[in-house]
Structure formats: C-alpha cells, structure tokens
VOBA-1610 file (N, C-alpha, C; in pm, whole numbers, padded with zeros to 5 digits, always signed):
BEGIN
Unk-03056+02624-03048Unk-03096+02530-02943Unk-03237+02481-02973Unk-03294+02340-02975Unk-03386+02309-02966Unk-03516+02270-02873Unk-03587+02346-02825Unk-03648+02334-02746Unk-03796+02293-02780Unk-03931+02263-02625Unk-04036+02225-02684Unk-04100+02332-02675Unk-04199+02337-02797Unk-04274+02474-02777Unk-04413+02465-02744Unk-04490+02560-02616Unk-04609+02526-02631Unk-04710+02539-02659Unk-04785+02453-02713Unk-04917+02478-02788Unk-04996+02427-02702Unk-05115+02452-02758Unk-05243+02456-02657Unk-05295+02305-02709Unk-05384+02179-02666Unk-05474+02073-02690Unk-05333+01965-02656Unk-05339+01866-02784Unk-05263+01766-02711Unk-05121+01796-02706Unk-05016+01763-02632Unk-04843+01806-02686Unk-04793+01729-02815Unk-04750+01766-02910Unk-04649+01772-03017Unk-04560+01713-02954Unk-04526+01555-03002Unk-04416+01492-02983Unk-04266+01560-03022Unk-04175+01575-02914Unk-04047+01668-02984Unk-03931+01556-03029Unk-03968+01418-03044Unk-03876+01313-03076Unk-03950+01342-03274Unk-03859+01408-03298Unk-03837+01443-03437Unk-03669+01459-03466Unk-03659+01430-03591Unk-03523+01397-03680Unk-03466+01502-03603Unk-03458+01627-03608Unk-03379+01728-03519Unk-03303+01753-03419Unk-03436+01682-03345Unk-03325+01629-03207Unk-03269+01472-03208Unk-03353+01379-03264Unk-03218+01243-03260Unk-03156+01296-03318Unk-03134+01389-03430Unk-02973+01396-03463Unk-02897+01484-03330Unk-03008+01576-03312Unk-02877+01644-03172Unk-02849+01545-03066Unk-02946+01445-03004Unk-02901+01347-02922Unk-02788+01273-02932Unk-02798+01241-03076Unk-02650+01180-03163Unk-02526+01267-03170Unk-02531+01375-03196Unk-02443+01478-03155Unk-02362+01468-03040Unk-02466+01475-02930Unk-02399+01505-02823Unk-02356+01372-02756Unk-02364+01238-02763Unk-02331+01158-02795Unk-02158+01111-02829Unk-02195+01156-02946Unk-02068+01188-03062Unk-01956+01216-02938Unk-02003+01383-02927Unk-01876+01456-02838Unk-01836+01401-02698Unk-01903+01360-02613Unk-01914+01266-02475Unk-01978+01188-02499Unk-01913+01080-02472Unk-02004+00958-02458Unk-02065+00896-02272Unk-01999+01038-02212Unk-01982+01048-02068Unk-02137+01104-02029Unk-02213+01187-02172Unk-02296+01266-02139Unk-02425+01219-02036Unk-02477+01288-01981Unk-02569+01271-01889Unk-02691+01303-01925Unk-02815+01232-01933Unk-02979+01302-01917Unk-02966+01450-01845Unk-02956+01475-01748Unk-02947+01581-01732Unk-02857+01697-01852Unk-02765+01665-01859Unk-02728+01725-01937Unk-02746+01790-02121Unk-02784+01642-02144Unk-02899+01640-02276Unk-02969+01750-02252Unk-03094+01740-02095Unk-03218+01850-02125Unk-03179+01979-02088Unk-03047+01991-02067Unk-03007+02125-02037Unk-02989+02150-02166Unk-02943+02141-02264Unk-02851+02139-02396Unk-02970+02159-02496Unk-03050+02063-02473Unk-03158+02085-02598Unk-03327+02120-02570Unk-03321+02143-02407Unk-03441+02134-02383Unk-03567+02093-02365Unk-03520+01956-02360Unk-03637+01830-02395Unk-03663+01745-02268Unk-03759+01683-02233Unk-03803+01647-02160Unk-03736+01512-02086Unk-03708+01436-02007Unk-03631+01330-01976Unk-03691+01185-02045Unk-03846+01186-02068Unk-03915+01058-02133Unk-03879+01105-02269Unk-03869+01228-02345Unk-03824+01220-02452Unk-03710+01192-02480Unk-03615+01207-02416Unk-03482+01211-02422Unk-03476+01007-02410Unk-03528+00961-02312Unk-03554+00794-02278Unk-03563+00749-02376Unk-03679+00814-02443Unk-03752+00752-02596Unk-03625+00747-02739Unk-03573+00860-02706Unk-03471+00913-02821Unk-03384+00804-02837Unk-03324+00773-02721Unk-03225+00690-02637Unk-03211+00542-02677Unk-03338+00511-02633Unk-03357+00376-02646Unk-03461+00264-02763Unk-03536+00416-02806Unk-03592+00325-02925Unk-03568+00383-03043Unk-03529+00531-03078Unk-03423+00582-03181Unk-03280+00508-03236Unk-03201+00528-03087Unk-03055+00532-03137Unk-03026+00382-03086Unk-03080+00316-03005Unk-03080+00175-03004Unk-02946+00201-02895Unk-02939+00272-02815Unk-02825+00270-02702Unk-02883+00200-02550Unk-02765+00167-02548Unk-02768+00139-02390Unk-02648+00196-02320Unk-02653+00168-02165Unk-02560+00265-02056Unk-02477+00139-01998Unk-02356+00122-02048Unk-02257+00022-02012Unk-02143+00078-01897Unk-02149+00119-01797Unk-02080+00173-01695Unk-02061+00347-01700Unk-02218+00345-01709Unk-02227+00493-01772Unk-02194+00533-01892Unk-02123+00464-01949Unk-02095+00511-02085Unk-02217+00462-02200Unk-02229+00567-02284Unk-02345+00554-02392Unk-02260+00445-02512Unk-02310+00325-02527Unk-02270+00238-02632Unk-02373+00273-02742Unk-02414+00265-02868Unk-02492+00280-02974Unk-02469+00116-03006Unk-02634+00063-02980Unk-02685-00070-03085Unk-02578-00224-03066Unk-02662-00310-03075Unk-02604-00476-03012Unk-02541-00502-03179Unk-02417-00496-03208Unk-02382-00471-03311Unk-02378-00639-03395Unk-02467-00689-03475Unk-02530-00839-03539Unk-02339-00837-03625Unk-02380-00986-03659Unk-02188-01067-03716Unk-02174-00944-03892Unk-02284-00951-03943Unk-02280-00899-04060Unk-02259-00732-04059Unk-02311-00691-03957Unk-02316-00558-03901Unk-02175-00513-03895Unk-02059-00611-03808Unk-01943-00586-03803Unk-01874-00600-03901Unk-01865-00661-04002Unk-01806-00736-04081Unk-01823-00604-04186Unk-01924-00532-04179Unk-01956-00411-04330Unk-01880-00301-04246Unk-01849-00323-04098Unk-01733-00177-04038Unk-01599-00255-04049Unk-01560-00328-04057Unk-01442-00395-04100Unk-01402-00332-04290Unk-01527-00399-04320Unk-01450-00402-04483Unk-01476-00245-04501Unk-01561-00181-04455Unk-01546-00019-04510Unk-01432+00065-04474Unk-01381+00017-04342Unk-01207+00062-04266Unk-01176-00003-04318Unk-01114-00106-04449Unk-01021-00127-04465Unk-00999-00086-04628Unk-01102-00056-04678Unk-01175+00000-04829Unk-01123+00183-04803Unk-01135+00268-04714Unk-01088+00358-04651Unk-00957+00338-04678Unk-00887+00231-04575Unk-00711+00279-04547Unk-00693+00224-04715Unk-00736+00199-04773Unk-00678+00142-04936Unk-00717+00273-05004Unk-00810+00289-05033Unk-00857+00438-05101Unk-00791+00541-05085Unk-00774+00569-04959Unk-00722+00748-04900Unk-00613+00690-04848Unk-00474+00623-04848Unk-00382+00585-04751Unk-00305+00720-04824Unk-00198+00728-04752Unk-00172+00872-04757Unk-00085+00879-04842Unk-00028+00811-04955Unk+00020+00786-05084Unk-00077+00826-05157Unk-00170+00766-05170Unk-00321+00807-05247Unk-00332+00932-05265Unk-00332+01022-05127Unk-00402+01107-05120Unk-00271+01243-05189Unk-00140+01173-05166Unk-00062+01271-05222Unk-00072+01262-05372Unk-00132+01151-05416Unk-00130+01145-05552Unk-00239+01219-05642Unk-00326+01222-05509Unk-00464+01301-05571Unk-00414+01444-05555Unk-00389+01464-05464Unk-00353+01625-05439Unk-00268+01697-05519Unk-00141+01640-05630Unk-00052+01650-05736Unk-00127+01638-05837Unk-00185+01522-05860Unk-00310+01525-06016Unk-00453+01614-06010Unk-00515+01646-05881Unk-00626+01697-05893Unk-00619+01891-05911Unk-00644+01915-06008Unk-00637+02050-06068Unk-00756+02137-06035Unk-00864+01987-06047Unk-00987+02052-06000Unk-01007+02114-05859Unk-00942+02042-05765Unk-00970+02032-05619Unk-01077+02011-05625Unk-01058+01864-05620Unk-01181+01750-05618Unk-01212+01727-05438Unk-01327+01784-05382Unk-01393+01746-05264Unk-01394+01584-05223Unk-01362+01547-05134Unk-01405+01420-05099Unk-01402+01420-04951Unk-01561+01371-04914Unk-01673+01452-04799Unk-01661+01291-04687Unk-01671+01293-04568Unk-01684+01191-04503Unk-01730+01247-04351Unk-01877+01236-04359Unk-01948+01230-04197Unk-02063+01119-04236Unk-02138+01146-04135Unk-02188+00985-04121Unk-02318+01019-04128Unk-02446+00879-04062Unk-02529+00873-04144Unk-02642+00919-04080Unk-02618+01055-04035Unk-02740+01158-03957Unk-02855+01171-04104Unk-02983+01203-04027Unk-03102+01208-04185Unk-03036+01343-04215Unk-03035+01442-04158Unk-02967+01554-04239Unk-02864+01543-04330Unk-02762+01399-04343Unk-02653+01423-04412Unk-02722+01318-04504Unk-02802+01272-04524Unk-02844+01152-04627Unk-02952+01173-04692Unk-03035+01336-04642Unk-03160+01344-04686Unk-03151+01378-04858Unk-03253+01380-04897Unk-03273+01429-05077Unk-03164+01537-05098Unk-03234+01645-05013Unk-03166+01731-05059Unk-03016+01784-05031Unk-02939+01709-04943Unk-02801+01728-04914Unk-02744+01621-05017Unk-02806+01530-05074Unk-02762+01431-05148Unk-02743+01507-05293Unk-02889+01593-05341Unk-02893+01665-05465Unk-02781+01714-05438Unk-02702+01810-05380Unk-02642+01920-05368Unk-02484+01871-05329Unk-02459+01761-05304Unk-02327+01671-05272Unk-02303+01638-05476Unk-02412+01597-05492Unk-02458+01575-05649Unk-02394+01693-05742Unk-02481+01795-05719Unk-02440+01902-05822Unk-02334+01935-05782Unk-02287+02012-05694Unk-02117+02060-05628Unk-02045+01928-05723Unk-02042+01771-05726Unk-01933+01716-05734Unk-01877+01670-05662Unk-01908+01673-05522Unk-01863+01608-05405Unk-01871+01481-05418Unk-01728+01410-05352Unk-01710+01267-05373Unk-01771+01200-05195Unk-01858+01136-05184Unk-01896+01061-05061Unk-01857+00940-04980Unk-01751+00950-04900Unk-01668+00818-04861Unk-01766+00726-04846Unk-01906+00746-04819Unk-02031+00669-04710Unk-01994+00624-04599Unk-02080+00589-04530Unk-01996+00578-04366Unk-02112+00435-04312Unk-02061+00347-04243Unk-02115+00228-04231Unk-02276+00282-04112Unk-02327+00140-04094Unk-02419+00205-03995Unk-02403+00183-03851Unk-02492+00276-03768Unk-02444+00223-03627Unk-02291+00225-03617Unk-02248+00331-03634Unk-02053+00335-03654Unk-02054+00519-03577Unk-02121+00531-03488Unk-02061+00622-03407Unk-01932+00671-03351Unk-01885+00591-03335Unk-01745+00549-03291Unk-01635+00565-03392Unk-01685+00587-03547Unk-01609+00596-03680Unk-01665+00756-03705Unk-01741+00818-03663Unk-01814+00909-03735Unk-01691+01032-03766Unk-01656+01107-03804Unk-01544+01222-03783Unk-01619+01320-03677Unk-01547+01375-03595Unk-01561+01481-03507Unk-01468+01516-03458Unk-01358+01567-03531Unk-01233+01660-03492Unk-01237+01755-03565Unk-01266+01795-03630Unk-01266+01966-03714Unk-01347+02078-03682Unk-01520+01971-03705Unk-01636+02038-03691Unk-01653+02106-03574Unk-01613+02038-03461Unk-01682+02064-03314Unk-01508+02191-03290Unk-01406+02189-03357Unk-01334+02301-03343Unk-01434+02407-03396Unk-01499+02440-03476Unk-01533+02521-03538Unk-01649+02560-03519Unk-01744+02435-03409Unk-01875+02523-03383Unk-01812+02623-03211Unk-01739+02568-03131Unk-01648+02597-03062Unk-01652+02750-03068Unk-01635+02826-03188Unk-01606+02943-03214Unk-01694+03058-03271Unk-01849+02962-03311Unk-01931+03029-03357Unk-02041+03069-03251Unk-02040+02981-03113Unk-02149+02976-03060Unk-02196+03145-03015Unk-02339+03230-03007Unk-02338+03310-03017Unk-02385+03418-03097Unk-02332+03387-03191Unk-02332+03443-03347Unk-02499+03441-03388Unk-02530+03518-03462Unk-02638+03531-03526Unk-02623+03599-03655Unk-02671+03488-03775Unk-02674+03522-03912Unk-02851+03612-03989Unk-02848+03686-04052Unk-02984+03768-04143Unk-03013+03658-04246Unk-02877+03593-04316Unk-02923+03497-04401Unk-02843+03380-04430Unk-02902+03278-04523Unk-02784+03140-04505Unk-02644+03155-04516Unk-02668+03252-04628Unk-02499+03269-04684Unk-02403+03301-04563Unk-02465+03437-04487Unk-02338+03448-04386Unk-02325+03332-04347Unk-02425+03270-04278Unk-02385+03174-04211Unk-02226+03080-04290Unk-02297+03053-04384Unk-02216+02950-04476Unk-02053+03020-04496Unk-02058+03173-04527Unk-01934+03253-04529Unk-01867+03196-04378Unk-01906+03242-04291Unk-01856+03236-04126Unk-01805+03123-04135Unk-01874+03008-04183Unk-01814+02870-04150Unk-01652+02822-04211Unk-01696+02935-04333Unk-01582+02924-04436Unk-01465+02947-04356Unk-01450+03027-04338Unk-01369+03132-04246Unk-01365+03087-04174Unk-01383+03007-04074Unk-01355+02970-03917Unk-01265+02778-03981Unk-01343+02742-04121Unk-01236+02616-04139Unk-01127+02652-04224Unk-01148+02798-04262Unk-01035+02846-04360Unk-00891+02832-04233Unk-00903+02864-04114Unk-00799+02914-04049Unk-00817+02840-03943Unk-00835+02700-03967Unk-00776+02553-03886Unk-00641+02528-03924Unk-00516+02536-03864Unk-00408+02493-03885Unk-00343+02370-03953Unk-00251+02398-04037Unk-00263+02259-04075Unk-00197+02158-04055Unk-00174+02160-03901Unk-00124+02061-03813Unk-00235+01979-03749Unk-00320+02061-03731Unk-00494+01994-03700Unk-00554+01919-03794Unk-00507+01976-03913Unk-00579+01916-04019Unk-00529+01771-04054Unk-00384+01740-04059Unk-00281+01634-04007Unk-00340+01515-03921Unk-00330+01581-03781Unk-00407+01507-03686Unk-00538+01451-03712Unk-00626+01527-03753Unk-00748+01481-03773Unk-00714+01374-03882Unk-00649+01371-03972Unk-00605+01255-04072Unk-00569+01152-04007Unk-00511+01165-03938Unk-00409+01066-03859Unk-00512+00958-03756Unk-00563+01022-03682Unk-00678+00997-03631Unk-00773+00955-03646Unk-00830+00946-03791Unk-00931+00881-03847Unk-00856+00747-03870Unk-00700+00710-03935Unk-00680+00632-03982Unk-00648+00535-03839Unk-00640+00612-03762Unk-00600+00523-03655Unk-00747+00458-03573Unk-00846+00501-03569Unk-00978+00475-03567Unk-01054+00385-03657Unk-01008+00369-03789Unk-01035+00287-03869Unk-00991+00137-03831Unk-00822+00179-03799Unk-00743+00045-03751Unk-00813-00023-03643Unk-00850+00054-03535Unk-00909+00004-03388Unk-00992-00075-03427Unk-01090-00036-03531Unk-01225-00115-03566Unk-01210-00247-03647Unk-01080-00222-03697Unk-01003-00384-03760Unk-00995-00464-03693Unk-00897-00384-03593Unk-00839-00481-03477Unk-00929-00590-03401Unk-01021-00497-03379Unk-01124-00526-03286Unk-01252-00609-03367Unk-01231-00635-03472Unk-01333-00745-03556Unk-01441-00668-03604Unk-01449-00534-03577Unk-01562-00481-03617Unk-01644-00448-03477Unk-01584-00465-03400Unk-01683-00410-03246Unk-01648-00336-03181Unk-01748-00244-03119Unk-01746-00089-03080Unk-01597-00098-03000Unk-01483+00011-03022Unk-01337-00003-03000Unk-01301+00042-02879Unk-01372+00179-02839Unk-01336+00287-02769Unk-01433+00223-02620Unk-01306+00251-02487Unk-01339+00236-02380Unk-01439+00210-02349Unk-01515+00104-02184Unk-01604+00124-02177Unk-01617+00186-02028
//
C-alpha cells in the first residue's frame, strides 16, 4: 500500500510514478471508483488524488464514471489500426500455428503503457528473456488487459515475501493454476474488446 510519509520542513509531493500508476490501476478495475475510495486504498490525500486525476491521467467524471483523455482524430485512428494489427497477428489460427511450431515457447507479453511497464529496465529484461511486446496504443485504458492479473493479486493479498524471488515464485504458482477455461475467456475477451474499439471508430467503447 502506498502511503504519505512524514517528514519534518516542507511536504514531499506523493504525485510520483507509483501512485499514478496505482490511480491507473484502480481505475482499470472500476471505473465506478470513488475519491474516497482511492484515499482509502492508497492513502493519499484528496488534492493529490485531484492532481493525479486531472493533470496526470487527463480524466474526467462523465456520469460518475472515470473516462481517461479527450481522445484527438489521429489518437483514434492508432487504437483502430493497433486492434486490427492484433486481430491479424494473434487471430486464433495464428496462435494455433504458433503454439504447434513454437518449440521454444516463445512469450508474447501484452499490458499497457504504465512507466513501470515501459521503463529501461523492464524493457532491458523483456529484451534479454526474449519476450515478444504486442505494444499497446496510448490513452487505451479501456484496451489495457485486466482479467488474469487482478485474479491473481486477488489471492496474494496479505502475503509477505524475505526476497524478490519468492515473490516472483508465488506469482508463478498462483498463474500456474488459472484454469484454462479462464485463460480462453480472457482470449476471447480481449478480442472482443479490440472489436468494440473498431466498431466504435476508435472511441472510448465501454458504458458511460
């Protein structure tokens, strides 16, 4: 959990990469979410949370619901052609074809464009592993994946690791034994999320 900590003279701004990405997070999972609820969750102040909100993530509150960013013609047009570069790449012919030819078990990674998932060093290390990177458009909240992960933090909350590795073991283990009817769905689901964003010209798809 991220909270502010206190120091003595002036306050330490807590609108750091850490929490817009948790703001984005929680976001992600409800788009129902509430200020209140944010500073319960991460501990942050309501002007920080404002600040995060509105000059970070570029959102506004459209019948309560959190929209992300006034999405410009060119803006849509690069979530169009990347859903449709997607259903051509991975359509599920593809993917049986990769899964029969790939001996290696070739990784191919798709979350979106938090600084943690784009920084140097997750990039080095996507690099060395061999990991293949779908890239994910911008301002595409609404495209981001969140059906596996949030099963799986679901199950960890609690837990306390001595060092990275457990951590990294635990995680193993908790996506080792996702069913693979979930795993299905979550396929299914992306592709059908991709479509919405076709349909829809490239503009934010999901309810308002």
């Amino acid at each position: 959990m991220l909270t502010d900590e206190f120091k003595e003279g002036r306050p330490k701004s807590v609108v750091v990469p850490q929490n817009i990405d948790a703001v984005r997070e929680l976001m992600m999972q409800d788009r129902h979410v509430t200020y209140r609820e944010i500073k319960a969750s991460l501990g942050i102040s309501m002007t920080s949370i404002h600040k995060v909100l509105h000059d970070n993530l570029a959102a506004k509150n459209i019948c309560w619901r959190w929209t992300p960013h006034n999405l410009s013609i060119n803006e849509k047009q690069v979530r169009v052609d990347w859903c449709k570069e997607m259903k051509r790449k991975y359509n599920q012919e593809v993917f049986k074809e990769i899964r029969k030819n790939d001996r290696q078990h070739r990784i191919i990674l798709h979350h979106d464009n938090a600084s943690c998932h784009t920084s140097a060093a997750t990039t080095r290390l996507l690099q060395g592993q061999k990991i293949e990177w779908t890239g994910h458009p911008p301002y595409s909240l609404d495209l981001a994946p969140k059906y596996l992960f949030p099963m799986v933090k679901n199950k960890l909350p609690g837990q306390s690791f001595m060092i990275r590795e457990e951590d990294i073991d635990a995680f193993k283990m908790q996506i080792s034994e996702i069913p693979q009817s979930e795993r299905k769905k979550c396929y299914k689901n992306w592709f059908q999320r991709m479509q919405k964003c076709i349909d829809h010209h490239g503009e934010y798809f999901e309810k308002q």
